[in-house]
N, C-alpha and C positions, 0 to 999 in steps of 0.2 A: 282333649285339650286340658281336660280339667290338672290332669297327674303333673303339666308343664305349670298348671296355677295360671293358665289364660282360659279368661272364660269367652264369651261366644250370648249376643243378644242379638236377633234378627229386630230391626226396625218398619214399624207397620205405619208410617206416618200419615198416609193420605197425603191429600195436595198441600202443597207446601206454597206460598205465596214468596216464589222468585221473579227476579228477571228470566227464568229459563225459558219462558213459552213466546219470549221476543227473540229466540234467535234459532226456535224448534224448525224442523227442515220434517216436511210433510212430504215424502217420495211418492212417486208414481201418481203426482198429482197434475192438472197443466198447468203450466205460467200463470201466475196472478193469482191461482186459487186459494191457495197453500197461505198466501198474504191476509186471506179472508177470513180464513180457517184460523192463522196464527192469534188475529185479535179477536174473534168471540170464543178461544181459549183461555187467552190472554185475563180477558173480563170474566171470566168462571172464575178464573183461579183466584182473582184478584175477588170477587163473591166468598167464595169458597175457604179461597184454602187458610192454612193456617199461619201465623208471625213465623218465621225461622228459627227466631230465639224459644219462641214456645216448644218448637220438634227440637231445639237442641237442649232444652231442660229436661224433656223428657229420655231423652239418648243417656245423660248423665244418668239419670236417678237410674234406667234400666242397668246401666253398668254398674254404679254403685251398689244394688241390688243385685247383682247375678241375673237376670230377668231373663229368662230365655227367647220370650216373644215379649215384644213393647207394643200395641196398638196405640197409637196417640191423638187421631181425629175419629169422633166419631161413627162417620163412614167406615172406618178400617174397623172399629169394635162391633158395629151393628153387622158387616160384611160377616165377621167370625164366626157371629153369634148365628147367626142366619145359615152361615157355612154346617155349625155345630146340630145346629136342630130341623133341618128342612135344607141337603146339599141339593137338591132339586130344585127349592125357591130358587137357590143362590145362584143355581145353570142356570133360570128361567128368566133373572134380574140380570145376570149377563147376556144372554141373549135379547131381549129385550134392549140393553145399552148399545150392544153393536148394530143393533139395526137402526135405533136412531143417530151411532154415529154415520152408518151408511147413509142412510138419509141426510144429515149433513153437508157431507162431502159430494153427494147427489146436486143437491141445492144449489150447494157453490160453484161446484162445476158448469149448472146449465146457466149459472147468471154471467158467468164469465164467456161461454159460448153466444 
Protein backbone atom coordinates (compact mmCIF):
# COMPACT_ATOMS: atom_id res chain seq x y z
CA UNK A 1 0.00 0.00 0.00
CA UNK A 2 2.78 2.12 0.77
CA UNK A 3 3.85 2.65 -3.35
CA UNK A 4 -0.27 4.12 -3.48
CA UNK A 5 1.06 6.45 -0.23
CA UNK A 6 -1.79 4.81 1.97
CA UNK A 7 -0.40 3.66 4.97
CA UNK A 8 -2.15 0.80 7.12
CA UNK A 9 -2.02 0.99 11.33
CA UNK A 10 -3.65 -1.84 13.13
CA UNK A 11 -5.52 -0.48 16.40
CA UNK A 12 -4.82 -2.39 19.72
CA UNK A 13 -7.10 -0.35 22.05
CA UNK A 14 -8.27 -2.62 24.73
CA UNK A 15 -11.77 -1.84 26.21
CA UNK A 16 -12.93 1.03 25.13
CA UNK A 17 -15.79 2.61 27.63
CA UNK A 18 -19.11 2.71 25.09
CA UNK A 19 -22.54 2.32 25.25
CA UNK A 20 -21.67 -1.16 23.21
CA UNK A 21 -21.99 -3.75 26.03
CA UNK A 22 -25.89 -2.31 26.44
CA UNK A 23 -27.03 -3.73 23.47
CA UNK A 24 -24.26 -6.87 23.27
CA UNK A 25 -26.44 -9.99 22.26
CA UNK A 26 -24.85 -13.02 24.12
CA UNK A 27 -25.92 -16.23 21.81
CA UNK A 28 -26.58 -19.72 22.80
CA UNK A 29 -27.43 -18.33 26.08
CA UNK A 30 -31.17 -18.98 27.95
CA UNK A 31 -33.66 -16.11 28.30
CA UNK A 32 -32.73 -13.70 30.90
CA UNK A 33 -29.18 -14.65 31.25
CA UNK A 34 -27.52 -12.84 28.69
CA UNK A 35 -29.32 -9.55 30.51
CA UNK A 36 -27.07 -10.61 33.61
CA UNK A 37 -24.16 -11.12 31.77
CA UNK A 38 -24.74 -7.70 29.60
CA UNK A 39 -24.48 -5.45 33.08
CA UNK A 40 -21.51 -7.04 35.07
CA UNK A 41 -19.75 -6.39 31.47
CA UNK A 42 -21.26 -3.42 31.21
CA UNK A 43 -19.73 -2.35 34.84
CA UNK A 44 -16.00 -3.98 33.78
CA UNK A 45 -16.05 -1.75 31.02
CA UNK A 46 -17.28 1.07 32.67
CA UNK A 47 -14.06 0.00 35.67
CA UNK A 48 -11.99 -0.61 32.92
CA UNK A 49 -11.89 0.59 29.79
CA UNK A 50 -10.84 3.68 28.38
CA UNK A 51 -12.62 7.66 27.34
CA UNK A 52 -13.26 7.04 23.36
CA UNK A 53 -11.55 10.36 22.93
CA UNK A 54 -8.39 8.85 24.59
CA UNK A 55 -8.40 5.63 21.66
CA UNK A 56 -9.29 8.28 19.33
CA UNK A 57 -6.17 10.47 20.05
CA UNK A 58 -4.14 7.76 19.91
CA UNK A 59 -5.65 6.35 16.28
CA UNK A 60 -4.57 9.96 15.13
CA UNK A 61 -1.02 10.19 16.49
CA UNK A 62 -0.65 6.22 15.04
CA UNK A 63 -1.71 7.61 11.60
CA UNK A 64 0.14 10.70 11.74
CA UNK A 65 2.98 8.59 12.55
CA UNK A 66 2.91 5.62 10.06
CA UNK A 67 2.68 3.39 13.24
CA UNK A 68 2.20 0.15 12.23
CA UNK A 69 0.68 -1.45 15.58
CA UNK A 70 -0.97 1.24 18.13
CA UNK A 71 -1.39 -0.50 21.61
CA UNK A 72 -3.29 2.19 23.52
CA UNK A 73 -4.47 0.54 26.97
CA UNK A 74 -2.32 -0.96 28.98
CA UNK A 75 -3.78 -4.44 28.99
CA UNK A 76 -3.16 -4.46 25.13
CA UNK A 77 0.93 -3.31 25.81
CA UNK A 78 1.46 -5.76 28.71
CA UNK A 79 -0.67 -8.61 26.46
CA UNK A 80 2.29 -7.82 23.63
CA UNK A 81 4.76 -7.64 25.79
CA UNK A 82 3.94 -11.01 27.46
CA UNK A 83 3.02 -12.22 23.85
CA UNK A 84 6.82 -11.17 22.89
CA UNK A 85 8.76 -12.81 25.98
CA UNK A 86 6.75 -15.82 27.37
CA UNK A 87 3.90 -16.84 24.23
CA UNK A 88 3.08 -19.64 26.72
CA UNK A 89 2.36 -17.32 29.75
CA UNK A 90 0.08 -15.45 27.29
CA UNK A 91 -1.80 -19.16 26.13
CA UNK A 92 -1.76 -19.78 29.84
CA UNK A 93 -3.36 -16.09 30.82
CA UNK A 94 -5.92 -16.92 28.01
CA UNK A 95 -6.82 -19.96 29.05
CA UNK A 96 -7.16 -19.17 32.53
CA UNK A 97 -9.69 -16.01 31.21
CA UNK A 98 -11.89 -18.45 29.32
CA UNK A 99 -12.39 -20.53 32.11
CA UNK A 100 -13.49 -17.88 34.29
CA UNK A 101 -15.51 -16.64 31.57
CA UNK A 102 -17.05 -20.16 31.52
CA UNK A 103 -17.53 -19.88 34.93
CA UNK A 104 -19.36 -16.94 34.52
CA UNK A 105 -21.80 -17.88 32.20
CA UNK A 106 -22.04 -21.20 34.44
CA UNK A 107 -23.22 -18.88 37.32
CA UNK A 108 -25.73 -16.97 35.51
CA UNK A 109 -27.31 -19.64 33.90
CA UNK A 110 -27.91 -21.70 37.18
CA UNK A 111 -29.29 -18.54 38.93
CA UNK A 112 -31.64 -18.08 36.28
CA UNK A 113 -32.61 -21.91 36.24
Amino acid sequence: MERYGVGVSAICPGAIDTPITGRTRFVGMAPGVDGDLRERVGRAVERRGLPPEKVARAVLRAVRRDTPVAYVAAEARLGRALSRVSPTANRAIGRIGRIAGDRLLANAGSRQS
